[in-house]
MARDRENVEX-76027 format. One line per field, with one value per residue: chain; y, x, z of N, C-alpha, C in turn; residue in three letters. Coordinates in nm, 2 decimals. Layout:
! residues N
ch: (A,...) $
npy: (Y,...) $
npx: (X,...) $
npz: (Z,...) $
capy: (Y,...) $
capx: (X,...) $
capz: (Z,...) $
cpy: (Y,...) $
cpx: (X,...) $
cpz: (Z,...) $
aa: (ALA,...) $
! end
This chain:
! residues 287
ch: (A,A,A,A,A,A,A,A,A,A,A,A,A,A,A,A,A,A,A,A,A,A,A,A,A,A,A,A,A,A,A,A,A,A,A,A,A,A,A,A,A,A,A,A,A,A,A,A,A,A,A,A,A,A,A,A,A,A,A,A,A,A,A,A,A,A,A,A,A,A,A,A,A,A,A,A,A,A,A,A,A,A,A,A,A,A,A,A,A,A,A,A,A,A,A,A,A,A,A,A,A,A,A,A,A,A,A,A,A,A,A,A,A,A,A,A,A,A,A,A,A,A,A,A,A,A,A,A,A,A,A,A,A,A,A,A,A,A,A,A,A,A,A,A,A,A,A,A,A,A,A,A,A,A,A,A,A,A,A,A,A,A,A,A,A,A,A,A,A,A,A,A,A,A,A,A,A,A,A,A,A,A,A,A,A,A,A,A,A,A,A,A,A,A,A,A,A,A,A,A,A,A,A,A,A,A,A,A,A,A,A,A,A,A,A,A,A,A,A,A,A,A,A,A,A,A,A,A,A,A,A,A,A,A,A,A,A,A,A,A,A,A,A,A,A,A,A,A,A,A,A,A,A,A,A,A,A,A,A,A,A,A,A,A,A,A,A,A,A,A,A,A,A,A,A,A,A,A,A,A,A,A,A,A,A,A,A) $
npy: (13.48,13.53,13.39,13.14,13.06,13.13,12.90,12.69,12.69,12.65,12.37,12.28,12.31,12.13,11.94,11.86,11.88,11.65,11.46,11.49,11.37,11.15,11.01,11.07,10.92,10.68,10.67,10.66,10.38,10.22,10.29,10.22,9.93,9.91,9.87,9.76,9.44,9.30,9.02,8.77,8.56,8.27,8.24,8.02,8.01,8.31,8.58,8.68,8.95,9.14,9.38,9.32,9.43,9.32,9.21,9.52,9.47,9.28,9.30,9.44,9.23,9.13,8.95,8.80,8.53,8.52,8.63,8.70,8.46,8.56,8.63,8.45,8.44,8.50,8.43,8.68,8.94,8.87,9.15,9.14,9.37,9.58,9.70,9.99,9.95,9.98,10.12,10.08,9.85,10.06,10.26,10.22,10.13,10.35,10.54,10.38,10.31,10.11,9.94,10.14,10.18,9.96,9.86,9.58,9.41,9.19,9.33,9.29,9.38,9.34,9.33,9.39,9.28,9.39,9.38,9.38,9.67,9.65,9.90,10.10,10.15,9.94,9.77,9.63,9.75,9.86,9.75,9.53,9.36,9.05,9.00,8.84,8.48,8.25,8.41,8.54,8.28,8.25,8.36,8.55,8.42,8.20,8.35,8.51,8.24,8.10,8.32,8.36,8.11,8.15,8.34,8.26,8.02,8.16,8.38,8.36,8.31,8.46,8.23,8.33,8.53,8.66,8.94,9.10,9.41,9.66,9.87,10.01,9.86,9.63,9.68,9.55,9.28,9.19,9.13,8.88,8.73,8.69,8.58,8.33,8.26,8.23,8.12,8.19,8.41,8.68,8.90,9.13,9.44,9.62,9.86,10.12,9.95,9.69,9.39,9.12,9.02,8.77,8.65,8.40,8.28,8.44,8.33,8.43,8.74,8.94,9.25,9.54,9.83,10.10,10.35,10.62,10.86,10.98,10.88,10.86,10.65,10.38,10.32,10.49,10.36,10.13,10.02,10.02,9.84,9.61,9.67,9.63,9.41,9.23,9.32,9.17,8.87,8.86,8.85,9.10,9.35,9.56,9.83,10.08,10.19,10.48,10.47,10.63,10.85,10.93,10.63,10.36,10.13,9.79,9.57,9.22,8.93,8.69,8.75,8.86,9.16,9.44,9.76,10.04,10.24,10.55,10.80,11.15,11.16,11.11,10.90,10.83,10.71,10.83,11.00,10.87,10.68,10.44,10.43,10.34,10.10,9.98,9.97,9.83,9.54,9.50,9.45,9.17,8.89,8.53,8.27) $
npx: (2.39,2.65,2.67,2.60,2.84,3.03,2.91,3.00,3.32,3.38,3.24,3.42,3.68,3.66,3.63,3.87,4.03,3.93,4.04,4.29,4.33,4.25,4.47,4.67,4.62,4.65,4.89,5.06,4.95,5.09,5.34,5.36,5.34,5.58,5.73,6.04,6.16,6.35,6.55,6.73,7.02,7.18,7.53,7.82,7.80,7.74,7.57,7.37,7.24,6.97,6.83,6.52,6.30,6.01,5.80,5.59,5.32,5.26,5.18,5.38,5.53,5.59,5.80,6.01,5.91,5.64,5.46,5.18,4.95,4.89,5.11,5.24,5.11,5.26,5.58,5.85,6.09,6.45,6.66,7.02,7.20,7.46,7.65,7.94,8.25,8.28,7.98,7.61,7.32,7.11,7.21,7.31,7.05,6.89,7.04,7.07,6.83,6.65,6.44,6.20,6.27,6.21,5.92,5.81,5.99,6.18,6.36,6.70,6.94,7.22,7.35,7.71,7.99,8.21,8.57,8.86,9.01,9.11,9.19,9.13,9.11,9.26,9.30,9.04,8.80,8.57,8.25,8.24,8.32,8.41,8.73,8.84,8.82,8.81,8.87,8.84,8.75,8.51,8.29,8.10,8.04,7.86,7.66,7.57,7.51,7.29,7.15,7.00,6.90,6.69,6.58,6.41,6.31,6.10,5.95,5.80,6.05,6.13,6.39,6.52,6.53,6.74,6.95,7.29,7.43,7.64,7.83,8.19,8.34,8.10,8.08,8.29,8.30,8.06,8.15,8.30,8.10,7.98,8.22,8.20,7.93,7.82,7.63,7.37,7.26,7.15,7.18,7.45,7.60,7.83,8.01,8.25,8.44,8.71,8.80,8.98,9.34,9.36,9.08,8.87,8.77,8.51,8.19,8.06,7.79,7.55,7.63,7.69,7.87,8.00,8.18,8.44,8.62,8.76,8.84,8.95,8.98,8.94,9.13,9.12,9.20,9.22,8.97,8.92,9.10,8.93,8.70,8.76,8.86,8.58,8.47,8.63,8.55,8.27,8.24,8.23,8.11,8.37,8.34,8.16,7.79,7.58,7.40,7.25,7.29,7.63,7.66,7.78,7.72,7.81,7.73,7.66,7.72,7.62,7.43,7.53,7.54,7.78,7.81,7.93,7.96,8.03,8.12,8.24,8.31,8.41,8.48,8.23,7.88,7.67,7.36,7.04,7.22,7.07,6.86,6.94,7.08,6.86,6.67,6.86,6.91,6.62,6.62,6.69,6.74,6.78,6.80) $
npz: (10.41,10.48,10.76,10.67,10.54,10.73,10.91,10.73,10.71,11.02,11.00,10.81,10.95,11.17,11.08,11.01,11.17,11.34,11.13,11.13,11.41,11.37,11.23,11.37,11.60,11.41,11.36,11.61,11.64,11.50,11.53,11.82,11.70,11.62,11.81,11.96,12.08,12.34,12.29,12.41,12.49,12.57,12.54,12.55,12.80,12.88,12.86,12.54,12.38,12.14,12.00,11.86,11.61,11.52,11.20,11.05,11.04,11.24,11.62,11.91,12.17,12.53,12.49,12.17,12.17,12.19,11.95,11.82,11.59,11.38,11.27,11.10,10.89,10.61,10.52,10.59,10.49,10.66,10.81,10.94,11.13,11.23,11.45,11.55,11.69,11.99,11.97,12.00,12.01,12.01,11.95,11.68,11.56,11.59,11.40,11.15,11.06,10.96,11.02,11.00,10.75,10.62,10.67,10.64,10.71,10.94,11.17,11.31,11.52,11.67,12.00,12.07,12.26,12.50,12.34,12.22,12.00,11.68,11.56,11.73,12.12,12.24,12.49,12.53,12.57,12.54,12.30,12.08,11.81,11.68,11.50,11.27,11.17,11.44,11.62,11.96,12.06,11.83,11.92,11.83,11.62,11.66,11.86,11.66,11.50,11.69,11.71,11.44,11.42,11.68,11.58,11.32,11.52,11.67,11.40,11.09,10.86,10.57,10.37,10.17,10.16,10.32,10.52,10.55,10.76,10.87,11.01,11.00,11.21,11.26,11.01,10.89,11.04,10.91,10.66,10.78,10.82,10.56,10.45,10.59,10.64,10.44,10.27,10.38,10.29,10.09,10.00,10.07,10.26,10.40,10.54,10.57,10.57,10.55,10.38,10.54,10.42,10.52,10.54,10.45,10.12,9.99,9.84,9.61,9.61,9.57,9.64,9.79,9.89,10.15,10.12,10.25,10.11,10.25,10.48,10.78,10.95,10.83,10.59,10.28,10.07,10.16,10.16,9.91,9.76,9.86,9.75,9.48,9.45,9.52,9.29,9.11,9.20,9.17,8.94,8.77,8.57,8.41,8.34,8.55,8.63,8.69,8.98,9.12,9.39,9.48,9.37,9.17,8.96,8.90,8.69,8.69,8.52,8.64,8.81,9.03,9.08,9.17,9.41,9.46,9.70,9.75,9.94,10.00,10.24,10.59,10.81,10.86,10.88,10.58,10.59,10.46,10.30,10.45,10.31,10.03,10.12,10.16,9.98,9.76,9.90,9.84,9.57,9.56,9.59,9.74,9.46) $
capy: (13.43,13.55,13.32,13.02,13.09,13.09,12.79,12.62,12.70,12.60,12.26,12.21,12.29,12.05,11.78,11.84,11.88,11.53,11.38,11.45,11.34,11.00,11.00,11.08,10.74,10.56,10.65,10.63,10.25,10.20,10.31,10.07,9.79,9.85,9.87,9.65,9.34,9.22,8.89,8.76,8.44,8.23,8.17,8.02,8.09,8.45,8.63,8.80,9.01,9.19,9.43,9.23,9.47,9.26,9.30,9.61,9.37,9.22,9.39,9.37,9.16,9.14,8.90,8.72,8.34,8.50,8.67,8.65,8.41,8.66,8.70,8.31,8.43,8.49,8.49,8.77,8.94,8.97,9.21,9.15,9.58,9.54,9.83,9.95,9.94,10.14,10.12,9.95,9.82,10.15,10.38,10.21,10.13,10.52,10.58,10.28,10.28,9.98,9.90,10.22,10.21,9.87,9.78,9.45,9.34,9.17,9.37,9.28,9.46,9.25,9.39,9.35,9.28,9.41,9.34,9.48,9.67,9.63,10.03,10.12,10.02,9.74,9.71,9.57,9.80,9.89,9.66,9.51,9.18,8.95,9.07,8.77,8.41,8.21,8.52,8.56,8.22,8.26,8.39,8.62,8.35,8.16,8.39,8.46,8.09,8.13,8.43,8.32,7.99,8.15,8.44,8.15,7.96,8.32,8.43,8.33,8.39,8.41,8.17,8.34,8.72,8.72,9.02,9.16,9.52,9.70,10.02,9.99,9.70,9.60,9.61,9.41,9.13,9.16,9.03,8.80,8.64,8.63,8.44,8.19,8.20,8.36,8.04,8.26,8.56,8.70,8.98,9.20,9.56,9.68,10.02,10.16,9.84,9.65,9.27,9.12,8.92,8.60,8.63,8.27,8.37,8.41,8.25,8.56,8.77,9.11,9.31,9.70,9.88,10.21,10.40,10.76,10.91,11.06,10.80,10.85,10.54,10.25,10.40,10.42,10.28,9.97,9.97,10.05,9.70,9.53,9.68,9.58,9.19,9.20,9.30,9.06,8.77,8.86,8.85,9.20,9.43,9.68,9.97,10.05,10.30,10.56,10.41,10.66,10.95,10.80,10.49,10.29,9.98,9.71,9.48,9.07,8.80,8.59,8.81,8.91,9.27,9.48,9.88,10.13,10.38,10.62,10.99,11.24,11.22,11.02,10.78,10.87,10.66,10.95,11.00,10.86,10.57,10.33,10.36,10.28,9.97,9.89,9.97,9.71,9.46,9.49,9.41,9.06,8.74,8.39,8.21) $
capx: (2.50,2.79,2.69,2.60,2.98,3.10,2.93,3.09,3.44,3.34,3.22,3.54,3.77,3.61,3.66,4.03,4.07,3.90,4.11,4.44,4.36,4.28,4.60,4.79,4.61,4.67,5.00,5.08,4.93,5.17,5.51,5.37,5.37,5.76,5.86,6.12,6.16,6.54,6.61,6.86,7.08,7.29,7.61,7.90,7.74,7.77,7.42,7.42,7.11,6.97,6.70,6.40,6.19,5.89,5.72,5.50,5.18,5.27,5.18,5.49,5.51,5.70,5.93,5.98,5.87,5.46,5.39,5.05,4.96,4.88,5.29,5.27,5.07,5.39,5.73,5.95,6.30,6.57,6.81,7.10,7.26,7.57,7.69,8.08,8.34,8.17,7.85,7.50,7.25,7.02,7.24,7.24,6.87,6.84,7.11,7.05,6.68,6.63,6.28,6.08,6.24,6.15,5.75,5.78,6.11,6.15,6.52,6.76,7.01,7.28,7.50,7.87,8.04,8.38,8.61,8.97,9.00,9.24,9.25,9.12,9.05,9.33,9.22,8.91,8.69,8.40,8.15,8.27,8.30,8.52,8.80,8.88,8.77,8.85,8.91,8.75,8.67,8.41,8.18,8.01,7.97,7.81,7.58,7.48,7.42,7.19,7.03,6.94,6.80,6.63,6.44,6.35,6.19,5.97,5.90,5.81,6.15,6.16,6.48,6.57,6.57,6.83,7.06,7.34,7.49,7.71,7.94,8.30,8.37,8.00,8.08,8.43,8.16,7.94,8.25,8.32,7.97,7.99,8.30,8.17,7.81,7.75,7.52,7.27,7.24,7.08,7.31,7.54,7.64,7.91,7.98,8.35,8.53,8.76,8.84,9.16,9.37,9.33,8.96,8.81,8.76,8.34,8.13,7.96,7.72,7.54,7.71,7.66,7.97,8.00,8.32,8.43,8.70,8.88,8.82,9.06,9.03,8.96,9.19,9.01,9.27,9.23,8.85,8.91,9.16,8.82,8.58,8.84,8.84,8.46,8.41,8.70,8.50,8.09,8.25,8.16,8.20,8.47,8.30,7.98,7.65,7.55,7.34,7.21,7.39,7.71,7.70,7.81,7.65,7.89,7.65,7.75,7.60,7.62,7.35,7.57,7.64,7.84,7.75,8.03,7.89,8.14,8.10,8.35,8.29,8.51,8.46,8.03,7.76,7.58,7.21,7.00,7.25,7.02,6.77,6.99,7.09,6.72,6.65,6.93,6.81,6.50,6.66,6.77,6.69,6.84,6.71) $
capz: (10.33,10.58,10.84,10.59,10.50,10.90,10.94,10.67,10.75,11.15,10.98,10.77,11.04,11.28,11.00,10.97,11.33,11.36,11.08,11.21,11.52,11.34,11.14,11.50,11.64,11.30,11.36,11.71,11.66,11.36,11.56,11.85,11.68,11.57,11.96,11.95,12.17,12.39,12.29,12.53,12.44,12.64,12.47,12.59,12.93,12.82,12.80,12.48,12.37,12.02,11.94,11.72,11.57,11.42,11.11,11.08,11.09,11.42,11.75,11.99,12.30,12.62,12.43,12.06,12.13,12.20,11.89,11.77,11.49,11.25,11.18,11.02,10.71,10.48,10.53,10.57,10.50,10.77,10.83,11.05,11.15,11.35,11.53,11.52,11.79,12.10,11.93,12.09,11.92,12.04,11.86,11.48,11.53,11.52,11.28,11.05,11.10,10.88,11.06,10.98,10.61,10.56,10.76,10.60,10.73,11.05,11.15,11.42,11.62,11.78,12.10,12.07,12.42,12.53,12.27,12.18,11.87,11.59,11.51,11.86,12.23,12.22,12.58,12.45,12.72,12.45,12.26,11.96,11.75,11.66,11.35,11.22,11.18,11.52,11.74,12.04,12.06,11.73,12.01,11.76,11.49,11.78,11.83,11.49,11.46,11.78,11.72,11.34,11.47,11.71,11.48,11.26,11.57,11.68,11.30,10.96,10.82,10.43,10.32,10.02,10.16,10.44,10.42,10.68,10.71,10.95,11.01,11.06,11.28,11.21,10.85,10.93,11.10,10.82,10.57,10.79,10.83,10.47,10.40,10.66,10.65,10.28,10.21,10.46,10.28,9.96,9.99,10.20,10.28,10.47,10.53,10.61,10.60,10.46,10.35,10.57,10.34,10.55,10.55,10.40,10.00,9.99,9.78,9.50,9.66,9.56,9.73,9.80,9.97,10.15,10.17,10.24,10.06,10.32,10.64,10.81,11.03,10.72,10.46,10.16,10.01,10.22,10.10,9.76,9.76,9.87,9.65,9.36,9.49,9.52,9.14,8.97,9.23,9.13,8.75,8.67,8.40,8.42,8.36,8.59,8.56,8.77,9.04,9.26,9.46,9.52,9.41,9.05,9.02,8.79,8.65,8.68,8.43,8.75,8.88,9.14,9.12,9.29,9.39,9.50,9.73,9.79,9.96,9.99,10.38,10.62,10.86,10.92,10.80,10.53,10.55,10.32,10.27,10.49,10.24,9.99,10.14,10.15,9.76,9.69,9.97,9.77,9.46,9.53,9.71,9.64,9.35) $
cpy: (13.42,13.43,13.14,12.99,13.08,12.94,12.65,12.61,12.66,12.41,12.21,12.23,12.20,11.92,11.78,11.85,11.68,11.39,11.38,11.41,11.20,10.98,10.98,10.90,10.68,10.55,10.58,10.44,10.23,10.20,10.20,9.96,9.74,9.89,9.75,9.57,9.27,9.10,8.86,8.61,8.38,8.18,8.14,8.04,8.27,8.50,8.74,8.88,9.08,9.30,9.35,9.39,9.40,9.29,9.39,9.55,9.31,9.32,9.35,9.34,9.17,9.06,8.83,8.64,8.37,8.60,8.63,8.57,8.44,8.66,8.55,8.35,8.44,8.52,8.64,8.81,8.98,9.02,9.22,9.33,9.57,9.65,9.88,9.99,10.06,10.14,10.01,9.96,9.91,10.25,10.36,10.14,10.29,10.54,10.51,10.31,10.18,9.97,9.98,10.21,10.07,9.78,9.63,9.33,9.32,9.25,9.34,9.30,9.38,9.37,9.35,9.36,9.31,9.34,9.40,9.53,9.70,9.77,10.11,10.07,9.90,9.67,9.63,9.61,9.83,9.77,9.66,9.37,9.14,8.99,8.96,8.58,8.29,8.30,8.53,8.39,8.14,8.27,8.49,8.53,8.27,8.20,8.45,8.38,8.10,8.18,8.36,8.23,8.00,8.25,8.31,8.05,8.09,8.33,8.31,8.42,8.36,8.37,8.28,8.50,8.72,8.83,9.06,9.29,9.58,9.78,9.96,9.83,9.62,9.56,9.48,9.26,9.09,9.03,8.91,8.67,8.61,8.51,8.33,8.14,8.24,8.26,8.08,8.35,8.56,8.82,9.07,9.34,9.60,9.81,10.03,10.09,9.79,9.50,9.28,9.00,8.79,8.54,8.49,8.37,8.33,8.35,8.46,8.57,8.92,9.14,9.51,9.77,10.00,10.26,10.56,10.76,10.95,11.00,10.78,10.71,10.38,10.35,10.39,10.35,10.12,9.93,9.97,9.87,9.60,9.54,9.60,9.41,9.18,9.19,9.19,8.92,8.72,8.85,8.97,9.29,9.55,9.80,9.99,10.20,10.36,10.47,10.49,10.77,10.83,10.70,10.46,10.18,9.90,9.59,9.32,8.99,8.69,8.63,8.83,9.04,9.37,9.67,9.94,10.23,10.48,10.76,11.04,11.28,11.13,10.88,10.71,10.77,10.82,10.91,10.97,10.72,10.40,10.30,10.31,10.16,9.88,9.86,9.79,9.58,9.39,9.42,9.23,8.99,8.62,8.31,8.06) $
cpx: (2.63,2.76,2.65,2.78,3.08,3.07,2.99,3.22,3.43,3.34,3.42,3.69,3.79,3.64,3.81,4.09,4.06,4.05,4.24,4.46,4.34,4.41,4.69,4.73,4.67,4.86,5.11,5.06,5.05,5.30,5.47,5.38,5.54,5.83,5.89,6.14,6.31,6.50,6.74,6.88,7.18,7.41,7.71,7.88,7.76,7.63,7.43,7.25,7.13,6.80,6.59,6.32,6.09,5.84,5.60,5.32,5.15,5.24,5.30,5.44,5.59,5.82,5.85,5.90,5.72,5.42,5.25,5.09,4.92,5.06,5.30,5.19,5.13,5.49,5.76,6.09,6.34,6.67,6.86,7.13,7.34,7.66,7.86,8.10,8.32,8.08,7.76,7.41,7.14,7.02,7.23,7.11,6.85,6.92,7.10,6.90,6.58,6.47,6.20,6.09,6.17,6.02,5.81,5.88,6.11,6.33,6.56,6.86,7.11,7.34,7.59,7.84,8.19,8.49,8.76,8.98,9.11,9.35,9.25,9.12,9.18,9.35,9.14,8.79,8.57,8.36,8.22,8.25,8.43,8.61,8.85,8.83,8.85,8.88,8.83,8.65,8.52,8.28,8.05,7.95,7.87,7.65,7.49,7.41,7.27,7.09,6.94,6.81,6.66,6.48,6.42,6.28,6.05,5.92,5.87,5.91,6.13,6.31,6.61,6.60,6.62,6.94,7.13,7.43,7.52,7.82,8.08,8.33,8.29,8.01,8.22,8.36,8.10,8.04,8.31,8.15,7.99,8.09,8.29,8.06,7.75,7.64,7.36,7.20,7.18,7.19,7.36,7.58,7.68,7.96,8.14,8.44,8.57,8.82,9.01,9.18,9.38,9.21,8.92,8.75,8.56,8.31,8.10,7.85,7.67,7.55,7.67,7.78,8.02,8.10,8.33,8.59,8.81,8.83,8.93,9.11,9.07,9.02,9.09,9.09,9.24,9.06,8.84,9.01,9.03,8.75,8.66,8.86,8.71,8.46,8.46,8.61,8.38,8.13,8.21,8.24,8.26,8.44,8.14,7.91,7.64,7.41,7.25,7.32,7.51,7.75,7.69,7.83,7.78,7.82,7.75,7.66,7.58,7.51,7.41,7.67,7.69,7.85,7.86,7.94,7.99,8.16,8.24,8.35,8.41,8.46,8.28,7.98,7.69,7.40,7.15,7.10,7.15,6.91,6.82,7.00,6.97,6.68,6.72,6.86,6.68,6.50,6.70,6.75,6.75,6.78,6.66) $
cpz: (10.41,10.68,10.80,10.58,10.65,10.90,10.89,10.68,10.85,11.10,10.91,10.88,11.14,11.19,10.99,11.08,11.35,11.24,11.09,11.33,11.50,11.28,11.26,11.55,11.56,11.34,11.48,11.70,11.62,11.46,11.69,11.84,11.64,11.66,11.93,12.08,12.22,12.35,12.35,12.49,12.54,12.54,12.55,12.76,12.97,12.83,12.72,12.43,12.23,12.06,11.83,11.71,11.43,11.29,11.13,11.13,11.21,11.51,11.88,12.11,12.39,12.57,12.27,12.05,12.16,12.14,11.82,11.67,11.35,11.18,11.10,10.87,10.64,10.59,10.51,10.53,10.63,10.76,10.99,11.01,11.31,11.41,11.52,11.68,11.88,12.07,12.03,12.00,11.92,11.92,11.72,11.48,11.48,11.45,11.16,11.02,10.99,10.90,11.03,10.80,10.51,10.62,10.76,10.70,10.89,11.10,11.34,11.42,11.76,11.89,12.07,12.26,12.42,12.42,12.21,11.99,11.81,11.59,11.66,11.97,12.22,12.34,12.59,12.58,12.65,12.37,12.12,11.89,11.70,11.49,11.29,11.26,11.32,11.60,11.83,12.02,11.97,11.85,11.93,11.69,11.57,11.80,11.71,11.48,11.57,11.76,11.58,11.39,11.55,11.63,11.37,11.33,11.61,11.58,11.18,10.86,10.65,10.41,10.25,10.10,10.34,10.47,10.60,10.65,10.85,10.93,11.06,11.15,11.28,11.07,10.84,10.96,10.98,10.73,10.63,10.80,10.68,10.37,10.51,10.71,10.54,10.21,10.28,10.39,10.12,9.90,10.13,10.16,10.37,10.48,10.63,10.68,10.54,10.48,10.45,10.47,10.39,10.54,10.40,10.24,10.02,9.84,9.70,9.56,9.60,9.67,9.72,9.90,10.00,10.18,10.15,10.19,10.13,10.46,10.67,10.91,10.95,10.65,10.36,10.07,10.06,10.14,9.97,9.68,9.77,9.78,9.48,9.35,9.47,9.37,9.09,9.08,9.18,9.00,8.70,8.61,8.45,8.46,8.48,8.55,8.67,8.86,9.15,9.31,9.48,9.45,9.24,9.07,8.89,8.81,8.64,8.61,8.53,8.82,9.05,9.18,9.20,9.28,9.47,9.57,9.80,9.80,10.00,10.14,10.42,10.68,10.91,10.82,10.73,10.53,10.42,10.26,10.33,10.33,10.10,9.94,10.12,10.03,9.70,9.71,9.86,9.64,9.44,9.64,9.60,9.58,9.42) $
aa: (UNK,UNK,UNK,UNK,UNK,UNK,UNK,UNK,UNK,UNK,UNK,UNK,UNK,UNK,UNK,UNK,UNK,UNK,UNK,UNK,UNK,UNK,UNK,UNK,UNK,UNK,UNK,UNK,UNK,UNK,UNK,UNK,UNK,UNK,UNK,UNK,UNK,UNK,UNK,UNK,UNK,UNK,UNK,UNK,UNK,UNK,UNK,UNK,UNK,UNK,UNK,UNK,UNK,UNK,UNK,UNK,UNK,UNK,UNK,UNK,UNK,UNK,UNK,UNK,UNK,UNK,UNK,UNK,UNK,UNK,UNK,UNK,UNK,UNK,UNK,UNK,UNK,UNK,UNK,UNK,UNK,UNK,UNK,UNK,UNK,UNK,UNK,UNK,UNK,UNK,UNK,UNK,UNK,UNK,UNK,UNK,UNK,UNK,UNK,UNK,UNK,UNK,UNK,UNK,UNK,UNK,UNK,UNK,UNK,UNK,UNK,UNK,UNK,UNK,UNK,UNK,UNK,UNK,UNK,UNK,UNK,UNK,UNK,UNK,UNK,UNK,UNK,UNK,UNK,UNK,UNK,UNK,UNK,UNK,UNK,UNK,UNK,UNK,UNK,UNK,UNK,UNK,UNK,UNK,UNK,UNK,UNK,UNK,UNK,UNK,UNK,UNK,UNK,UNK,UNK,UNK,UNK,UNK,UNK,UNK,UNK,UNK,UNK,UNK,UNK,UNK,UNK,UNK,UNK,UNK,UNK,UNK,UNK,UNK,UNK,UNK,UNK,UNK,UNK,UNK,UNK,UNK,UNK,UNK,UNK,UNK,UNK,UNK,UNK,UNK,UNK,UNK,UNK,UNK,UNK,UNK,UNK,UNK,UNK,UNK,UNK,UNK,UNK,UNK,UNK,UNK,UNK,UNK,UNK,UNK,UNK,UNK,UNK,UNK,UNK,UNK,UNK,UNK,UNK,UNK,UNK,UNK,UNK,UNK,UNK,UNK,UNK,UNK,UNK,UNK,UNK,UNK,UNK,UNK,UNK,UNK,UNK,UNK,UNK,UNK,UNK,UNK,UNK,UNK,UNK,UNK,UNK,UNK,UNK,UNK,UNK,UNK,UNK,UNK,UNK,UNK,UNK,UNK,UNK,UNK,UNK,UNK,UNK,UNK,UNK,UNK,UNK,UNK,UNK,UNK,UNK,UNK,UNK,UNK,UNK,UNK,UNK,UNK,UNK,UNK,UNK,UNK,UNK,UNK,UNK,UNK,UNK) $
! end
């Protein structure tokens, strides 16, 4: 009986040995398929470059334009994730990490280039983007238009579920892509930025918007002025509902509402807000 009893525990250890070592393949496949791929752009005779990470179903390639023909069976969503002032598109891959929370989604990661900044830098010696519409040439919007075009000839892009989100000068980008490309998008989320009062009035967008209380570099005051334009623009109701850690959603009959997410932190992206952004994302695509 004792060694009936050995060899059954021998047997079940050898099966759980065996099945984590399938789970480690299954997995190890799984994270290969979401190495992400440079896309490199000529703009302006500029070479600008992004991160692509494919949808989870695709197996990655040495570049975009020779993914298999398995990625044409459905459309997907894209998210733009735009880095802030000094940022590269390495570091909010890992701090954003949009691509592992969302398989499905095809997510790209632009680079900024040398850029002077408004609050920083007014050298313009770190990576940044463009603060305002015509600045810099519109060399960002540029590439936008580029890059989009181009992830729409590589992929099966879904229309209706395009979304863009960005930290600090990334989120500053974001609001401007939207008052001058807001016919792109399904919705938007910006994160520790705020509306300039010259910025082109946008079209109504759900909107999701992350601010820290005590940032000391965007005042919150200055975001609390934007988030206050966003609601009286989406038409929504006064009061809002608890939404989540953080965040009070204000419902719009326009179906375009708008989510406060607002930590008691400062100028940091908080953990746990990517997926967030995703939740909403998820919530909304253009009719």
């Amino acid at each position: 009986m004792l060694h009936f009893k050995h060899t059954l525990l021998r047997t079940l250890l050898a099966a759980a040995l065996l099945a984590s070592l399938f789970a480690g393949c299954s997995h190890s496949a799984s994270a290969q398929e979401r190495e992400p791929v440079t896309l490199t752009l000529k703009i302006d005779d500029r070479e600008r470059s992004a991160l692509v990470y494919g949808p989870a179903s695709v197996a990655s390639t040495s570049s975009a334009g020779s993914q298999s023909s398995v990625e044409k069976i459905q459309p997907h969503p894209l998210v733009f994730v735009f880095h802030g002032h000094g940022g590269s598109a390495e570091l909010v891959a890992r701090s954003f990490d949009i691509h592992d929370l969302w398989p499905e989604a095809i997510v790209a990661y632009p680079q900024g280039i040398p850029t002077p900044g408004k609050l920083t830098d007014p050298e313009g010696k770190r990576s940044g983007w463009q603060h305002s519409l015509g600045a810099e040439g519109d060399r960002d919007l540029k590439f936008f238009d580029a890059l989009l075009a181009r992830l729409k000839s590589d992929y099966q892009i879904d229309d209706k579920r395009i979304y863009a989100t960005g930290h600090s000068n990334g989120g500053g980008f974001t609001f401007i892509l939207w008052c001058n490309r807001g016919e792109v998008f399904a919705a938007v989320a910006p994160s520790s930025a705020a509306m300039s009062p010259t910025m082109k009035k946008p079209k109504p967008l759900p909107v999701i918007e992350l601010a820290g209380e005590n940032d000391p570099l965007v005042k919150y005051e200055w975001q609390k002025l934007t988030m206050d334009f966003i609601k009286k623009l989406n038409g929504c109701e006064s009061t809002g509902q608890p939404s989540g850690e953080f965040c009070t959603e204000y419902a719009s009959p326009t179906g375009t509402p708008f989510v406060a997410y607002i930590h008691t932190g400062g100028h940091q992206f908080p953990k746990g807000a990517s997926k967030r952004f995703v939740e909403f994302f998820q919530q909304h695509k253009k009719p």
